[in-house]
Each structure stands twice: as C-alpha cells, then as structure tokens.
C-alpha positions in Angstrom: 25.8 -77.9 4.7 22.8 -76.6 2.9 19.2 -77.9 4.2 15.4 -78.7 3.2 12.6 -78.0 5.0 10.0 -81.3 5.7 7.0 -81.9 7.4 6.7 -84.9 9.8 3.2 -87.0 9.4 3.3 -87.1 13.2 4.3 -83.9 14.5 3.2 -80.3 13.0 6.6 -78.7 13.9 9.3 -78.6 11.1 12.3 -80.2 11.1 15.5 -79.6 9.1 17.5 -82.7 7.7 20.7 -82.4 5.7 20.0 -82.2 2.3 21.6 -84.8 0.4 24.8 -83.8 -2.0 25.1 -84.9 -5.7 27.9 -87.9 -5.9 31.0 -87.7 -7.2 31.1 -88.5 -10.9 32.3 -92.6 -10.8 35.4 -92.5 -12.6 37.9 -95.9 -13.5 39.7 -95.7 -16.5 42.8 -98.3 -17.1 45.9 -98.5 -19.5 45.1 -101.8 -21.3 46.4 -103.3 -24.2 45.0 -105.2 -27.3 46.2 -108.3 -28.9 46.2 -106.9 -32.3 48.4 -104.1 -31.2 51.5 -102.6 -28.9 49.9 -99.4 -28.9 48.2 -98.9 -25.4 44.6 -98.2 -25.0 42.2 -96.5 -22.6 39.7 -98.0 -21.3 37.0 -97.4 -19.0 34.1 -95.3 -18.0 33.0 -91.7 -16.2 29.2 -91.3 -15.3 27.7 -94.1 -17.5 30.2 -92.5 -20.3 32.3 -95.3 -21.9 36.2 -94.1 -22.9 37.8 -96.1 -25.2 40.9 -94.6 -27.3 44.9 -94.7 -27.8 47.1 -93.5 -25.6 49.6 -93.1 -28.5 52.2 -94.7 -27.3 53.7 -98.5 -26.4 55.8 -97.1 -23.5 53.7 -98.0 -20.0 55.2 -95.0 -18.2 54.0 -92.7 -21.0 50.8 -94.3 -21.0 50.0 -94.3 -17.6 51.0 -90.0 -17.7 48.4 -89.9 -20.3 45.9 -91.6 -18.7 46.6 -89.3 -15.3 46.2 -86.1 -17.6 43.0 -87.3 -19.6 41.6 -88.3 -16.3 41.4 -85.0 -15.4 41.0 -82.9 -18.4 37.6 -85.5 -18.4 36.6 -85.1 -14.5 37.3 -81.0 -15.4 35.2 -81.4 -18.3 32.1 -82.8 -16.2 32.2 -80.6 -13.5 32.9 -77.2 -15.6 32.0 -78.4 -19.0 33.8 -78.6 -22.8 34.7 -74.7 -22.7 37.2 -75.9 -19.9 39.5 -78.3 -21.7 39.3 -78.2 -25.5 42.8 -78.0 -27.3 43.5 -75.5 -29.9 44.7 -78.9 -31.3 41.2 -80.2 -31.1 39.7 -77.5 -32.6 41.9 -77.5 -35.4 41.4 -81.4 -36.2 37.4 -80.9 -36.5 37.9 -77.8 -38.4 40.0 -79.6 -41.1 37.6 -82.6 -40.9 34.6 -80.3 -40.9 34.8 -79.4 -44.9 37.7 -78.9 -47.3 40.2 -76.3 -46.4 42.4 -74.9 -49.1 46.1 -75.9 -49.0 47.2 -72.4 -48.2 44.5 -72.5 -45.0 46.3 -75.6 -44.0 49.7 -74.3 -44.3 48.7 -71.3 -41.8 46.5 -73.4 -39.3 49.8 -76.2 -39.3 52.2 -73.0 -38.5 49.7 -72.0 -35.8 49.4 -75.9 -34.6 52.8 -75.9 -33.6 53.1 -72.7 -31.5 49.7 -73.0 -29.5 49.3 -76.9 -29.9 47.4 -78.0 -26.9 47.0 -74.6 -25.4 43.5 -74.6 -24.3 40.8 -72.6 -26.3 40.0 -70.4 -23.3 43.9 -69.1 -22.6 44.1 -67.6 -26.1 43.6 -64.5 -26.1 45.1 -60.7 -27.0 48.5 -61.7 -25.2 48.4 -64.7 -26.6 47.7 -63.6 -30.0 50.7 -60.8 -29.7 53.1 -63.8 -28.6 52.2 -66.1 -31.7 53.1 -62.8 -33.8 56.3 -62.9 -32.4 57.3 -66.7 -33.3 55.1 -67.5 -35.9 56.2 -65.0 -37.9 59.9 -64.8 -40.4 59.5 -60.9 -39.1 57.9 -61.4 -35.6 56.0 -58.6 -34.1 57.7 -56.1 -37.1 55.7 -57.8 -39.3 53.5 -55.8 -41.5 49.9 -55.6 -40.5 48.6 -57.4 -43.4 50.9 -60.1 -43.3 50.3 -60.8 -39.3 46.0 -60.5 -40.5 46.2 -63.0 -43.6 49.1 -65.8 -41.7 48.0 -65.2 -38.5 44.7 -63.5 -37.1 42.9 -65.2 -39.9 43.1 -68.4 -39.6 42.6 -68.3 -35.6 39.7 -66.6 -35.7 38.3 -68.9 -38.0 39.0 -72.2 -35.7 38.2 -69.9 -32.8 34.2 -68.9 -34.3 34.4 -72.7 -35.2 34.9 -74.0 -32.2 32.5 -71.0 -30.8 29.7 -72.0 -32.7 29.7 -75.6 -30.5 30.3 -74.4 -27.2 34.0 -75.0 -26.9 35.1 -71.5 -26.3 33.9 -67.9 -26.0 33.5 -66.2 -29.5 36.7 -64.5 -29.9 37.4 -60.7 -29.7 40.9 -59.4 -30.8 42.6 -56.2 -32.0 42.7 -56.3 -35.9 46.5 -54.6 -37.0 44.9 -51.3 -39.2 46.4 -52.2 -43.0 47.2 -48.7 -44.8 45.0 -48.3 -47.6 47.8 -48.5 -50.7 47.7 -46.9 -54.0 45.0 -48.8 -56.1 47.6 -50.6 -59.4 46.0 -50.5 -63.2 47.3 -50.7 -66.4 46.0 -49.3 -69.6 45.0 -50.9 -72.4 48.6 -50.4 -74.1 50.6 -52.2 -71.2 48.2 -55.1 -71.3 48.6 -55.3 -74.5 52.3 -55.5 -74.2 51.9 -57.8 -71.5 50.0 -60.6 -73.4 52.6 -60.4 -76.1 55.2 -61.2 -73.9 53.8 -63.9 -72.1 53.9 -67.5 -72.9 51.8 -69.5 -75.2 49.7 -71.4 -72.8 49.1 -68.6 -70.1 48.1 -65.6 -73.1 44.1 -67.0 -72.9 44.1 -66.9 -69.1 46.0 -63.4 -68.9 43.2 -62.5 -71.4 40.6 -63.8 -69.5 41.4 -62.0 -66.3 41.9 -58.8 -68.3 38.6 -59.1 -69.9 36.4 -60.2 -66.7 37.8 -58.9 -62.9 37.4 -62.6 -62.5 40.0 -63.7 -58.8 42.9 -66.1 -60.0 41.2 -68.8 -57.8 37.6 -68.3 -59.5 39.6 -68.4 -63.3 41.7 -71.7 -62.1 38.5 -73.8 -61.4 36.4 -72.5 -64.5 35.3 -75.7 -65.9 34.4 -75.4 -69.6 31.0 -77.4 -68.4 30.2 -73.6 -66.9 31.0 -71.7 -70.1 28.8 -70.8 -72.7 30.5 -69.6 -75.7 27.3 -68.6 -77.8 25.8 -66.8 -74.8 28.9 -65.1 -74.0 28.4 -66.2 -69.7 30.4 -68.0 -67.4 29.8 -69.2 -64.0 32.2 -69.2 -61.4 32.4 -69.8 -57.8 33.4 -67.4 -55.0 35.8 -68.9 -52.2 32.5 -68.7 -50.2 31.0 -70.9 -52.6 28.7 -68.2 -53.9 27.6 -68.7 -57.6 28.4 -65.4 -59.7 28.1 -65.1 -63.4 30.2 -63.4 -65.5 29.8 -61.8 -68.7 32.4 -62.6 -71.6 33.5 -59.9 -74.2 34.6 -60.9 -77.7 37.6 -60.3 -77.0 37.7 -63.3 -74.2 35.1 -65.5 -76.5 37.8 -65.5 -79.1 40.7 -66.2 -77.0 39.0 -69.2 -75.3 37.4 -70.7 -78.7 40.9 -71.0 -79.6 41.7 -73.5 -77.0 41.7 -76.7 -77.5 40.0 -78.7 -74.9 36.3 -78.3 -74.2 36.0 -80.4 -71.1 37.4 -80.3 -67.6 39.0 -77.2 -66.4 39.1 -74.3 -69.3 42.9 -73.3 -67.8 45.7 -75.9 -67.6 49.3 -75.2 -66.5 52.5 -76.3 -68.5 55.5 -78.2 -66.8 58.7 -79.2 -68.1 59.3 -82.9 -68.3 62.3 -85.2 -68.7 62.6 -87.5 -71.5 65.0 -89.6 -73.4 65.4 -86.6 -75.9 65.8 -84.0 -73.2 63.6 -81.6 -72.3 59.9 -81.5 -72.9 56.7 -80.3 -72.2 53.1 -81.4 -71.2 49.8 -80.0 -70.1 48.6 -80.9 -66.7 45.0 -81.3 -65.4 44.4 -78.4 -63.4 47.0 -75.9 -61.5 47.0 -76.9 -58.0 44.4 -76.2 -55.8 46.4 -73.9 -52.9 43.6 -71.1 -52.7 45.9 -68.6 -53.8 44.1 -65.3 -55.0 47.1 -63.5 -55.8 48.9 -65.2 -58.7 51.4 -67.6 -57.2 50.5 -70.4 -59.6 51.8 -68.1 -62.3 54.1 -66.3 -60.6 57.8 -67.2 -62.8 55.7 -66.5 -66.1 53.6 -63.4 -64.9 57.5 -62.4 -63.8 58.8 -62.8 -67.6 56.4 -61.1 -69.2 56.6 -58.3 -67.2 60.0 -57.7 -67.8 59.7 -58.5 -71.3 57.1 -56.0 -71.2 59.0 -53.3 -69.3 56.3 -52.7 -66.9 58.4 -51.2 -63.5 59.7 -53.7 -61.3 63.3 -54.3 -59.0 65.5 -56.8 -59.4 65.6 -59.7 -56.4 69.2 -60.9 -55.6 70.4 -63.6 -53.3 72.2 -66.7 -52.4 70.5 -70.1 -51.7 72.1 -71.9 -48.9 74.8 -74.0 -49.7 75.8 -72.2 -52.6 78.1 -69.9 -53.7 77.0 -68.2 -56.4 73.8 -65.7 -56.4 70.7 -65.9 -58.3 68.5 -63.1 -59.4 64.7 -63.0 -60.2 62.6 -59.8 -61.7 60.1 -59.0 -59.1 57.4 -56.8 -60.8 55.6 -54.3 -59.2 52.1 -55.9 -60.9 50.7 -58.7 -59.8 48.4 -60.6 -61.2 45.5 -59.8 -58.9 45.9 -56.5 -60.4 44.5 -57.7 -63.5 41.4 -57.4 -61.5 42.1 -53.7 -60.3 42.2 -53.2 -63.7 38.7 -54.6 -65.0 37.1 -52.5 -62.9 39.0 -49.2 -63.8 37.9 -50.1 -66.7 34.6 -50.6 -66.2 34.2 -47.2 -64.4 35.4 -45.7 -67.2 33.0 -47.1 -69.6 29.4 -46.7 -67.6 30.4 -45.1 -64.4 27.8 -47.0 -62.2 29.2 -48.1 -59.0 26.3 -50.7 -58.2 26.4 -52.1 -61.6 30.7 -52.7 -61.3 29.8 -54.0 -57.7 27.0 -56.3 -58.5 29.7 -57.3 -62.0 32.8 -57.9 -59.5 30.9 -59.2 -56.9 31.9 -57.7 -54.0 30.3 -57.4 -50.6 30.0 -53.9 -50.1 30.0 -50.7 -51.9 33.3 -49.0 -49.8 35.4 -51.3 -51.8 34.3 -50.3 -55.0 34.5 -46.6 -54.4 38.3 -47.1 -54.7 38.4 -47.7 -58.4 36.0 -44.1 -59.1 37.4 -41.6 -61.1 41.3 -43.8 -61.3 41.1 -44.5 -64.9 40.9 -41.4 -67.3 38.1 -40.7 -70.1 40.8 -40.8 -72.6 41.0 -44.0 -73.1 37.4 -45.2 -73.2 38.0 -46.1 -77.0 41.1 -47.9 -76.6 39.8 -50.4 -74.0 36.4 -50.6 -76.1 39.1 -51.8 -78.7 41.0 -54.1 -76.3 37.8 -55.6 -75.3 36.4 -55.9 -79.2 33.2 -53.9 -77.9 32.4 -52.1 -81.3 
C-alpha cells in the first residue's frame, strides 16, 4: 500500500490513511447480433469508450473467441497503451488507406501481410526480419541483397516509420544487406541508334524520349501532353516523391513527339493485341498500367525484341511452363531500359562535364550518385551524340 500524509482539524499530530487506488477500467463488451445481418457484432464499452464492430464471423463459438481476445488486446491497450497491441495487419490497412500506394507497393506489403499478419508491431524486429527473408522470399535467406532490400526491408520500414510516426511502435532500426556497387551500363550513340530501329512503331517516340532526357520509366509513363510545351522545348514531370522537376527537350525528342498523334491525356500509350471477327488486331490503350515500375517492365517483351534485333549482348532464357511439355525460350538482354537513363547522363558528362548541373538535370538527391557516371563515356564521341540529340 502506498500512503498520504493529512492533517486532522482537531489534532496537530499527523496521521497516515491509505491512499486510495485508481479503479479498474469498467469493461462489458457482448456478442450481439443485428437484424439486418448474421454477421455477429461487438458491442459494449471500456472507460466511457463505446466498442461497436464485427466480429467477422456468424459462428457464436468463433465470436465469442474474438470477443475474449479483443477484450484483452483493449484492457492491454489501456493499461500499457497502442504501442502494445497494434497488428502489422493494422498498420498496413491505414498505410494503404493513408494515400495511394503503387500496385507494385501493394504486391510486396500483401507478400509481407501474409507472413507477419497480426504479429504485433513491437515483436518485429532483426530476427524477425531475417525469418521473413527466409519465407517471403523464391530464394530465402540466399537471396541477393538487393532483392531482400526492394521486396522486403522496403516496404516494412515504410509501414514500420508509418505506424512510428502515430505512436504505434518504436521507429524501426534494422541491418540494411550491403548491395555491391555493379558496373554502371551505357550505350553509344550507334547502339541507340540501332536500337530505335528495331523497336516497334509505337514504343520508337518513348525509347527516344528516354534517350534524349534521363527521364525514370515511371516519370515518362504519366507525362501528360497538358505538361509539355513543344515551342519551349520543357516538360514537367513528377518524381515518385511527388516532386515537380522540369526537363529540358532536345530537337531530337521535339521531333519525335510532334509526330504523335494525340495531344491530350498521357503523351505515351501502350499497344495490345485484340481479337476480332477478322483475326488479330490492334488498339491503343489509355495509359500503361500504373504498377510503379522504374525499371521497364511495362515494355519489357518489346525492349526484349529490339535488343536482339539490335544485337546488343544478352543470353537466351529457356524453360518449361507447368503443364506443358514443350520448352519456351525468351531473349533476356543485358540492357534494360532504366539504362536508357545511365545513358543520358554519360552523355551529359561528356558534353559539359559539370556534376551539379547533371545532378540538378537528373534530379537526384545527392552528388555520390552522380559521381558514378564521371569520366564513363569517352570524348570521342561528343559529336556523335550532339548528332543523335540534333544539337547543332
């Protein structure tokens, strides 16, 4: 017992009572049901705090388990607080709900969803992290590092600072996998040139584009033509962190998008094949879909043929699709199209050898990642990419 010290009106000497404890939070919650539905309810109240929601379920066995666990996760919840019983699945609904989250982000957060599921925020740590390698990924724990950081540590973190940022967990702190810096990929003017030849009608202007402006295949997919200005030679596009960058257009891209023939919605439109009473045929969609992909997936079987066609390096992919019997093979260049972007700024290098000026052009964060592209593309070719980029 702990006491308090009072003073009696009739009597000088001091007297200690038992000091009085702080009830018990007041807590009645009931399985009930409604007579618009068979799905059971909750219903009831903790400290003044009205509960109201679904149980889930008809079954009054499986309601009445649910009730027993919420009751406590909600009496832990008010003596130790939030940080004591939100879900990884709880944190991962308000994180969807919270803005829009690219269809790739969703794909990794539903992988993640189903290993941690209602693990609570404050178990997942290191060990917990090294264990979700292990299932959540084709290769487990031999993974490569930068396959277990984008499908993995990513997306974690990101519901993890979420979910840190209202009080639901500890910011997290985890061991990052060290990538290996690779061999920065570029191709001179010639190859690109080669390249555009071989590709297919309707992606030449957007393989120009890239070529011509470092611009990220996500930032080039959602160019709207309301954000291009021809005359001025200046686009506008927007990073994945919704930062506004502007982009400067060479001839060489003015000309290839002036020969389009749409001038409102998005500037890029894919091609599908499409059944019809004559056999096969062809029409333009809307927009390519909006999976967040910065590495070229959304053009990856045409980016593949021209490659080939263009007889840039590459290996060839065979295997055989369950349930058949006979294999199928697919050209797997060593390019991808992300390295159109590598290339820009080789490029650019070359021309004006200002690092600031390519950094503040590509828009990128910080100067380390711009030092890679220094001294990678030789002087000879200044006046062929001059050329390529119709720079007289």
């Amino acid at each position: 017992r702990s006491y308090i010290h009072v003073r009696n009106p009739h009597r000088s000497k001091r007297h200690l009572l038992p000091q009085r404890m702080s009830p018990e939070p007041r807590m009645q919650i009931k399985v009930v049901k409604r007579s618009s539905s068979n799905t059971l309810y909750l219903r009831g109240s903790l400290n003044g705090k009205r509960i109201f929601e679904s149980t889930g379920t008809s079954d009054p066995q499986r309601a009445e388990e649910y009730r027993a666990k919420r009751e406590a996760q909600l009496w832990t919840e008010s003596v130790y607080g939030k940080k004591a019983v939100v879900t990884f699945s709880h944190a991962v609904a308000a994180y969807v709900e919270a803005e829009p989250r690219s269809d790739a982000t969703k794909a990794y957060l539903l992988r993640l969803l189903n290993y941690f599921g209602m693990t609570r925020l404050a178990d997942i740590n290191q060990t917990a992290l090294d264990e979700a390698y292990k299932v959540v990924l084709r290769d487990g724990a031999q993974a490569s590092p930068a396959t277990k950081v984008r499908s993995v540590l990513t997306p974690l973190r990101s519901v993890l600072e979420f979910a840190a940022i209202r009080q639901w967990c500890d910011r997290p702190a985890f061991d990052k996998p060290r990538i290996p810096v690779g061999r920065t990929v570029y191709l001179r003017p010639e190859q690109v040139r080669r390249l555009i030849d071989n590709a297919a009608p309707h992606l030449k202007p957007l393989l120009v584009f890239l070529f011509g402006t470092g611009a990220r295949m996500s930032e080039a997919l959602e160019l709207d033509w309301a954000c291009v200005d021809l005359r001025g030679g200046r686009a506008v596009v927007w990073q994945k962190q919704g930062n506004e960058r502007h982009i400067d257009l060479p001839p060489r891209v003015c000309a290839s998008l002036a020969s389009l023939p749409n001038r409102d919605g998005r500037v890029f439109r894919p091609v599908r094949a499409r059944k019809s009473r004559n056999g096969q045929g062809r029409e333009i969609g809307e927009a390519y879909s909006g999976n967040g992909r910065t590495s070229g997936g959304q053009i990856k079987s045409g980016w593949s043929v021209a490659c080939r066609k263009a007889g840039l390096p590459g290996h060839m992919r065979v295997w055989t699709p369950v349930g058949q019997e006979k294999p199928k093979s697919v050209f797997v260049p060593d390019v991808t199209p992300h390295d159109a972007r590598h290339t820009w700024a080789s490029w650019q290098y070359c021309l004006h050898k200002d690092l600031m000026r390519l950094k503040a052009d590509g828009g990128w964060g910080n100067i380390t990642t711009v030092t890679r592209y220094a001294k990678v593309m030789p002087d000879a070719y200044r006046d062929e990419i001059l050329e390529w980029l119709g720079i007289q």
